[in-house]
LUMLUM-604205 format. One record per residue: x, y negated, z of N, C-alpha, C, O in turn; residue in one letter. Coordinates in nm, 3 decimals, decimal comma. Atoms other than C-alpha are relative to their C-alpha. Layout:
N
REC    n_c1    n_c2    n_c3   ca_c1   ca_c2   ca_c3    c_c1    c_c2    c_c3    o_c1    o_c2    o_c3 type
REC       X       Y       Z       X       Y       Z       X       Y       Z       X       Y       Z    A
...
END
This chain:
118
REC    n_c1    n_c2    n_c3   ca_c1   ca_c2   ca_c3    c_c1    c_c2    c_c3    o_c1    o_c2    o_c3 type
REC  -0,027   0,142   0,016  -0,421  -3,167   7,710  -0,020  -0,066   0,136  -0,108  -0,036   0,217    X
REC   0,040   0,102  -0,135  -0,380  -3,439   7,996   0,043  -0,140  -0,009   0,149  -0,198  -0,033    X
REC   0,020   0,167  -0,005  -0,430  -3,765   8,009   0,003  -0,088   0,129  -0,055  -0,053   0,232    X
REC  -0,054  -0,013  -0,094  -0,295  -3,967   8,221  -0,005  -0,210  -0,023   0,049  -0,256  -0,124    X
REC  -0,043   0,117   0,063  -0,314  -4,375   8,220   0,096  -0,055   0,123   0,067  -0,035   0,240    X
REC  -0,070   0,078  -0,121  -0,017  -4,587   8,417   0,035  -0,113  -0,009   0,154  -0,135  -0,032    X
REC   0,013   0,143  -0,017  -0,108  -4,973   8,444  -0,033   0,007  -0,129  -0,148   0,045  -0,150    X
REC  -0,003   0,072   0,171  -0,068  -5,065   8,046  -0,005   0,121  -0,099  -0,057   0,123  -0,210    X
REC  -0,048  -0,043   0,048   0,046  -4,794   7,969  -0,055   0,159   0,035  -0,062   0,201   0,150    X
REC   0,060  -0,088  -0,053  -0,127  -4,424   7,875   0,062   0,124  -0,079   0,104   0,116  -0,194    X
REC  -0,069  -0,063   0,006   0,003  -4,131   7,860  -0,072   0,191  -0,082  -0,085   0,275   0,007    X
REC   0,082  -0,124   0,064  -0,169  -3,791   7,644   0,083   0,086  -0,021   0,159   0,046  -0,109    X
REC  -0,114  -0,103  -0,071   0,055  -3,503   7,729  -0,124   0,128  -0,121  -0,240   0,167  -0,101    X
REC   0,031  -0,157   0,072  -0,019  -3,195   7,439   0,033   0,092   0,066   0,100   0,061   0,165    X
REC  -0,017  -0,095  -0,079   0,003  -2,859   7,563  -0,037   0,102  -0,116  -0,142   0,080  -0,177    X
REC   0,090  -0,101   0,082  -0,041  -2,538   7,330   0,029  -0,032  -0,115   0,148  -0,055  -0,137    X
REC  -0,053  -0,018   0,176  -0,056  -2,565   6,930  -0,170  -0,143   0,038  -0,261  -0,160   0,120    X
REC   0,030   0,084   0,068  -0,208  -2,844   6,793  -0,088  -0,028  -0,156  -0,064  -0,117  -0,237    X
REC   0,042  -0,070   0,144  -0,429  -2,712   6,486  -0,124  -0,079  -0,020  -0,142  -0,188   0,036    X
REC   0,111  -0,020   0,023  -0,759  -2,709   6,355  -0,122  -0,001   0,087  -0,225  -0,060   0,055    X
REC   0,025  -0,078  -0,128  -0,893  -2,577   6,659   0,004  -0,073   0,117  -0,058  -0,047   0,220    X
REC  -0,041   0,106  -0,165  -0,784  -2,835   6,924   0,026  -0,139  -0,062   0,023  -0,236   0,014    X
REC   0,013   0,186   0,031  -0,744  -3,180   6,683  -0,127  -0,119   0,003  -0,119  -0,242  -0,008    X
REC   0,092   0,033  -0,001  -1,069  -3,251   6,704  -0,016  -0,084   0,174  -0,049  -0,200   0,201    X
REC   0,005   0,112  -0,115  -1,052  -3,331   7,087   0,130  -0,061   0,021   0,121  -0,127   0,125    X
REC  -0,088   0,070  -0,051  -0,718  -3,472   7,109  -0,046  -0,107  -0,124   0,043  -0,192  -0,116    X
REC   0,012   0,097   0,082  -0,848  -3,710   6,817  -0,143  -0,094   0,099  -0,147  -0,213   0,131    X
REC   0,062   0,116  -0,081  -1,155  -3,809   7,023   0,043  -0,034   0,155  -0,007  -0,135   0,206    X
REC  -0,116   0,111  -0,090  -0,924  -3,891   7,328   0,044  -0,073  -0,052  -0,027  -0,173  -0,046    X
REC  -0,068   0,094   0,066  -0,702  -4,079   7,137  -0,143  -0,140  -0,003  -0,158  -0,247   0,056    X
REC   0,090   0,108   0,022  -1,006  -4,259   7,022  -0,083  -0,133   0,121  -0,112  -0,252   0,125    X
REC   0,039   0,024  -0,177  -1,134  -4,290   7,402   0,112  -0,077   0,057   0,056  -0,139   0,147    X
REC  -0,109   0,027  -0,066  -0,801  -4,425   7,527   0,051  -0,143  -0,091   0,108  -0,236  -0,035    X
REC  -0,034   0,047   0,080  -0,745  -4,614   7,224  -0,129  -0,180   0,016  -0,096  -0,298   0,006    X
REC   0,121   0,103  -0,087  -1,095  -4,852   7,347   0,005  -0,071   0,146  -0,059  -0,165   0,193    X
REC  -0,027   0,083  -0,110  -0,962  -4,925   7,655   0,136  -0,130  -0,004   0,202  -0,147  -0,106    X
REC  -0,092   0,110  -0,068  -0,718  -5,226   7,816   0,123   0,048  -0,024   0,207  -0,040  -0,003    X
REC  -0,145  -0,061  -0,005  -0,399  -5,006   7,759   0,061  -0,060  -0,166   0,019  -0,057  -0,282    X
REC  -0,102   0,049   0,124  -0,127  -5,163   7,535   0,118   0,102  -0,058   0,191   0,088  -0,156    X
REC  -0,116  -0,091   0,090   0,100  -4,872   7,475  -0,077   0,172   0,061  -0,100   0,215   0,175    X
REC   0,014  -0,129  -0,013  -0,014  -4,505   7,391   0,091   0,089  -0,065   0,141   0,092  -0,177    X
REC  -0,113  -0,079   0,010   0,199  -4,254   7,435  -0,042   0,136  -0,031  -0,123   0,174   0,054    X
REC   0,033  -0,109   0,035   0,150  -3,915   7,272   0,099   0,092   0,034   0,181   0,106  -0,058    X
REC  -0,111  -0,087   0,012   0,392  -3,638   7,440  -0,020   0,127  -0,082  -0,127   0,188  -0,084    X
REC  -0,012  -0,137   0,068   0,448  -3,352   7,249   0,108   0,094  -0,013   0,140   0,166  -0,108    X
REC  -0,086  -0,078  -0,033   0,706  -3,197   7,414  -0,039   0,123   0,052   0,052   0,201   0,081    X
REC   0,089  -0,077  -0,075   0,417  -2,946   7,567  -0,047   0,081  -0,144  -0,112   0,184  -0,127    X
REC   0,056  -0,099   0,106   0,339  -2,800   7,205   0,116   0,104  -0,038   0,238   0,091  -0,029    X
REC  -0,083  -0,052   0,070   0,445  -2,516   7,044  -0,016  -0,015  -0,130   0,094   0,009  -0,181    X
REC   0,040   0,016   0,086   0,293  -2,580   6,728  -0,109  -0,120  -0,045  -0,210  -0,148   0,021    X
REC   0,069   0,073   0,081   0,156  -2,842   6,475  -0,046   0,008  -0,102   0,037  -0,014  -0,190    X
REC   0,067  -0,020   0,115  -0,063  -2,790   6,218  -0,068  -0,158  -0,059  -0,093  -0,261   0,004    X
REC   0,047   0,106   0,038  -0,198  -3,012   5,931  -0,129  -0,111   0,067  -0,137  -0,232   0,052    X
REC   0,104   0,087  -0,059  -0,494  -3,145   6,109   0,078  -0,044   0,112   0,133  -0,151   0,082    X
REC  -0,132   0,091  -0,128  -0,257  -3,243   6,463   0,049  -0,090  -0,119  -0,009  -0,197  -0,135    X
REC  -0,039   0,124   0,063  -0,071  -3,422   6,200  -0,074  -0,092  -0,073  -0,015  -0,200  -0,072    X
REC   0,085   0,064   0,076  -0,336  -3,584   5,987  -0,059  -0,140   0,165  -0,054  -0,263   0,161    X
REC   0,068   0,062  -0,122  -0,506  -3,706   6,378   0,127  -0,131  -0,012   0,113  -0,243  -0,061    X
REC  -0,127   0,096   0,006  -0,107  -3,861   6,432   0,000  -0,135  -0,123   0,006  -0,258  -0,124    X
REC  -0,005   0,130   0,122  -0,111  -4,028   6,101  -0,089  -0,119   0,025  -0,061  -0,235   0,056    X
REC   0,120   0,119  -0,023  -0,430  -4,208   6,128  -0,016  -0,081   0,150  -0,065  -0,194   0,156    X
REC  -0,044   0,112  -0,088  -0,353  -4,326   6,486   0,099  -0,063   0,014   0,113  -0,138   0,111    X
REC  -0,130   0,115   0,017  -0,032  -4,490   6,390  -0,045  -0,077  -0,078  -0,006  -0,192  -0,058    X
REC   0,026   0,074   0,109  -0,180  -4,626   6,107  -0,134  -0,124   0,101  -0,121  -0,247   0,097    X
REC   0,111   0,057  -0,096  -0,501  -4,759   6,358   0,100  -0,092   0,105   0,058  -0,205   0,130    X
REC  -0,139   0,077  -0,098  -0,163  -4,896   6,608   0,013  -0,093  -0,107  -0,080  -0,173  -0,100    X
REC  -0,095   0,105   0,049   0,001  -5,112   6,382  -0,123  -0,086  -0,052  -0,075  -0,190  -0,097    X
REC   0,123   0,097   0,032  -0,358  -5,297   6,286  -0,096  -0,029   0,115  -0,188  -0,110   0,129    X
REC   0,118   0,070  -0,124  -0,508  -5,285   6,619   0,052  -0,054   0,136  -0,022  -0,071   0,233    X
REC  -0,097   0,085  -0,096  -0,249  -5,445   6,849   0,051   0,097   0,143   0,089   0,044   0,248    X
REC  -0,024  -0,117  -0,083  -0,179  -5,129   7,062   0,108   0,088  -0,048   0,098   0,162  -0,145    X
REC  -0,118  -0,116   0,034   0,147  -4,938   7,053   0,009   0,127  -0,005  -0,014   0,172   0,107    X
REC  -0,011  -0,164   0,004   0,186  -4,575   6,977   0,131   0,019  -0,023   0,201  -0,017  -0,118    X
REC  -0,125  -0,097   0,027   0,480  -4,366   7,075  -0,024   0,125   0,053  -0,091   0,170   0,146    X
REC  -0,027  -0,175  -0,007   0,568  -4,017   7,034   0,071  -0,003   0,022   0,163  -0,075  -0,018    X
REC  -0,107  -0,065  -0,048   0,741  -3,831   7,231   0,064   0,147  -0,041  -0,005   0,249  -0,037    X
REC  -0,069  -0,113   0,082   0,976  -3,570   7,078  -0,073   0,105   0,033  -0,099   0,097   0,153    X
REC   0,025  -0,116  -0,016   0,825  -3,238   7,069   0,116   0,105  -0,014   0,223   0,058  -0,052    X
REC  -0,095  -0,109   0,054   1,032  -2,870   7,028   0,058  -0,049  -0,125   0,031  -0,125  -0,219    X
REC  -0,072  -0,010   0,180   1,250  -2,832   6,763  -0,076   0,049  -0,111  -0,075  -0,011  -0,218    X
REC   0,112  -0,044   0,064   0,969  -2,594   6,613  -0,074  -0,116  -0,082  -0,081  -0,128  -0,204    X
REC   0,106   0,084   0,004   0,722  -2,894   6,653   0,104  -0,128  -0,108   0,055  -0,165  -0,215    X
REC  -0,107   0,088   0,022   1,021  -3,145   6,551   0,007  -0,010  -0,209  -0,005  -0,089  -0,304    X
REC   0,007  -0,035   0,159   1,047  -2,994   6,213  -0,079   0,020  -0,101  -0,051   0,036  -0,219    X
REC   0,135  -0,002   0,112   0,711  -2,973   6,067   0,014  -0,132  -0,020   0,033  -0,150  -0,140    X
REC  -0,031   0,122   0,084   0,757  -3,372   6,047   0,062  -0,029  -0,108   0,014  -0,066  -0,215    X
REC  -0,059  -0,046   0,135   1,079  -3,321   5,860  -0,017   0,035  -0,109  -0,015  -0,030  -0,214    X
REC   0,071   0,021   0,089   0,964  -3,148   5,691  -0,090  -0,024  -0,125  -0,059  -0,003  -0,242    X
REC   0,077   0,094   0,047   0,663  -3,321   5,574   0,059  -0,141  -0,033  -0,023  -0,217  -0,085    X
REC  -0,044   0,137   0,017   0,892  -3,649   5,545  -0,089  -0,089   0,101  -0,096  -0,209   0,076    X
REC   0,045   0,134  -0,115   0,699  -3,830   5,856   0,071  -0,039   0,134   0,037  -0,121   0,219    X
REC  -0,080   0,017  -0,105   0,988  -3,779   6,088   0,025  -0,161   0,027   0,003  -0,228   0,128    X
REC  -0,058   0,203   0,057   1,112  -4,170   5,960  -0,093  -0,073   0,010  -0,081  -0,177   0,074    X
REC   0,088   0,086  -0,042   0,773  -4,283   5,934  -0,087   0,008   0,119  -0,204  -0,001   0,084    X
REC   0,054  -0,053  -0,139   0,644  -4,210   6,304   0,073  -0,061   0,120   0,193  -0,047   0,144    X
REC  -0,058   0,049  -0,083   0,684  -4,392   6,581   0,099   0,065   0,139   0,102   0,031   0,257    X
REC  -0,098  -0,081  -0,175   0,950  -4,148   6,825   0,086  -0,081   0,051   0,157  -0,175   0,014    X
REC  -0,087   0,064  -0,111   1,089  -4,203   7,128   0,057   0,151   0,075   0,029   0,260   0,025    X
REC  -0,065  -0,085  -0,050   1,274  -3,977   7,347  -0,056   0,002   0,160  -0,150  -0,071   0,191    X
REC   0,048   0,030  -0,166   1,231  -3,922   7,766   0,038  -0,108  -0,009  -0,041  -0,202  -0,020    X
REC  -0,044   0,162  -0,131   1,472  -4,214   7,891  -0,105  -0,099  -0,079  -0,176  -0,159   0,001    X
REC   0,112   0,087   0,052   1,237  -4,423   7,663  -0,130   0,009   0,002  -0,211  -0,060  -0,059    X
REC   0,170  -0,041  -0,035   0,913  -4,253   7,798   0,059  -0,097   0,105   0,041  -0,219   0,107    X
REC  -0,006   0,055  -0,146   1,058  -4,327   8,144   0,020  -0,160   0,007  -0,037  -0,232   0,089    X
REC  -0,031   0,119  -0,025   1,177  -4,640   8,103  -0,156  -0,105  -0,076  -0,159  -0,213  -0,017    X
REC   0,105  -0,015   0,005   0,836  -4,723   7,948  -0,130  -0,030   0,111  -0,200  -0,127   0,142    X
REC   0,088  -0,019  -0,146   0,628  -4,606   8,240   0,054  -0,071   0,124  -0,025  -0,100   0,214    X
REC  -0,013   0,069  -0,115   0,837  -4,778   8,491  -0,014  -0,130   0,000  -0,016  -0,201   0,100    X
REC   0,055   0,173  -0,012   0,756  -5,120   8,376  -0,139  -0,013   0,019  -0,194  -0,123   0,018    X
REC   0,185  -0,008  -0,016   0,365  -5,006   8,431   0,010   0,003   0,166   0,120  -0,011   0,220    X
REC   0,037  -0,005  -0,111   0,245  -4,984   8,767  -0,078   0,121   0,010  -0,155   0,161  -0,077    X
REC  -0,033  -0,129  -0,010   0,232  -4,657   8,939  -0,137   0,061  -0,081  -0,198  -0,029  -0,140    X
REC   0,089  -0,058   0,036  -0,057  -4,397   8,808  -0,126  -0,066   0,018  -0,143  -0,136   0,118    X
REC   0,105   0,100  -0,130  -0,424  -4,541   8,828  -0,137   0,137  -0,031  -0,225   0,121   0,053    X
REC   0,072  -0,099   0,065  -0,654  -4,232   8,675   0,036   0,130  -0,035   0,156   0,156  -0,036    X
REC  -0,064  -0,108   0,111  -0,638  -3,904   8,499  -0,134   0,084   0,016  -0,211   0,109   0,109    X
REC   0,132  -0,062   0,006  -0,892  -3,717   8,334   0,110   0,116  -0,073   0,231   0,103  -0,094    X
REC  -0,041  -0,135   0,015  -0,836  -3,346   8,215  -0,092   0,036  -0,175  -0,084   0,147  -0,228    X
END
């Protein structure tokens, strides 16, 4: 996982599978990132190969935490693999995705990089 914040806007880059096993700290990042000054968090998940129910359960409950706590969450498309466990599950529709040009275009209204923790 890498984390990454740029001006407003922060950026949590998955890497690897997404399970049981590893939701636990990408849920307390989220949570960590989610306490600061940043108005739009961005979850890529173009870096997984796999999602398991707990990765998705973490997702759920920080979209659901976005739309009540004035902070944006977008996902960024993962694999097709990753793509299709939403499907699915039916949360493809309810989940906030975005694609690159809408990462990038995104990040370029922030101001350049200012951090990054590992």
């Amino acid at each position: 996982m890498r984390s990454t914040r740029h001006g407003h806007a922060h950026v949590v880059q998955l890497i690897g599978e997404l399970d049981m096993n590893t939701s636990t700290a990408f849920e307390h990042e989220l949570k960590r990132v989610e306490a600061t000054a940043v108005r739009e968090i961005i979850v890529d998940l173009s870096g997984l190969t796999f999602i398991g129910a707990d990765g998705l359960k973490v997702l759920i409950q920080a979209n659901a935490r976005s739309r009540g706590g004035g902070k944006q969450l977008v996902l960024v498309r993962g694999p097709d693999q990753v793509q299709a466990t939403f499907e699915t599950t039916g949360l493809l529709s309810q989940m906030p995705f975005a694609d690159y040009g809408q990462l990038r275009s995104l990040l370029h209204s922030h101001r350049p990089p200012m951090c990054m923790a590992a």
